[in-house]
N, C-alpha and C positions, 0 to 999 in steps of 0.2 A: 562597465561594472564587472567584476572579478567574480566567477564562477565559484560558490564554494559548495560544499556538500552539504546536506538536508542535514538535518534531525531525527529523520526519521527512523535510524535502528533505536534511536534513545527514544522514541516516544510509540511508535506503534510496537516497534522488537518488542518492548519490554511486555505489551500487551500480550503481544503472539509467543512467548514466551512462558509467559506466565499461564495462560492459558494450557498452552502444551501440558506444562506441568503440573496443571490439575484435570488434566481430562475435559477441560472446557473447550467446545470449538470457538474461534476467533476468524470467520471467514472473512469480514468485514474488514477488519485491522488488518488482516492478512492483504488480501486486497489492496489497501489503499499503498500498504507498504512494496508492495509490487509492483502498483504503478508509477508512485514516487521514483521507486529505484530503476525502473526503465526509463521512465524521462529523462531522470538525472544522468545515464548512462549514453544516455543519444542525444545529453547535450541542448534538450529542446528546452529547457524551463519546468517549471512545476504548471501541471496539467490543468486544468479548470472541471474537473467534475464535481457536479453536485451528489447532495448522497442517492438522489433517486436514478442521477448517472451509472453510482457506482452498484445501487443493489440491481439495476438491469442489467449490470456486465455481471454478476454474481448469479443470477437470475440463470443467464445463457450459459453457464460453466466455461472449465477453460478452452480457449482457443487455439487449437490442432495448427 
């Protein structure tokens, strides 16, 4: 099957965006959009985390 790119600047961006521009934090969307765009950059697939995955990796802040 042929590798194609996510969706995700059109669905979480426009979130993290939007947000941006109101002064709203968006850690969450931020988030998931970051590790979408790592997966998809290394080729591995789109990730499996749950949301309780993703607020514990939010929980730890970013990783050095």
């Amino acid at each position: 099957m042929e590798r194609r790119p996510t969706e995700i600047a059109a669905l979480q961006g426009v979130v993290v965006e939007m947000g941006r521009m109101s002064g709203i934090a968006t850690p969450i969307n931020a988030m998931v959009m970051d590790v979408v765009n790592t997966a998809e950059l290394a080729g591995e697939g789109l990730p499996n985390l749950t949301p309780n995955a993703l607020r514990r990796e939010l929980a730890e802040g970013p990783q050095a």
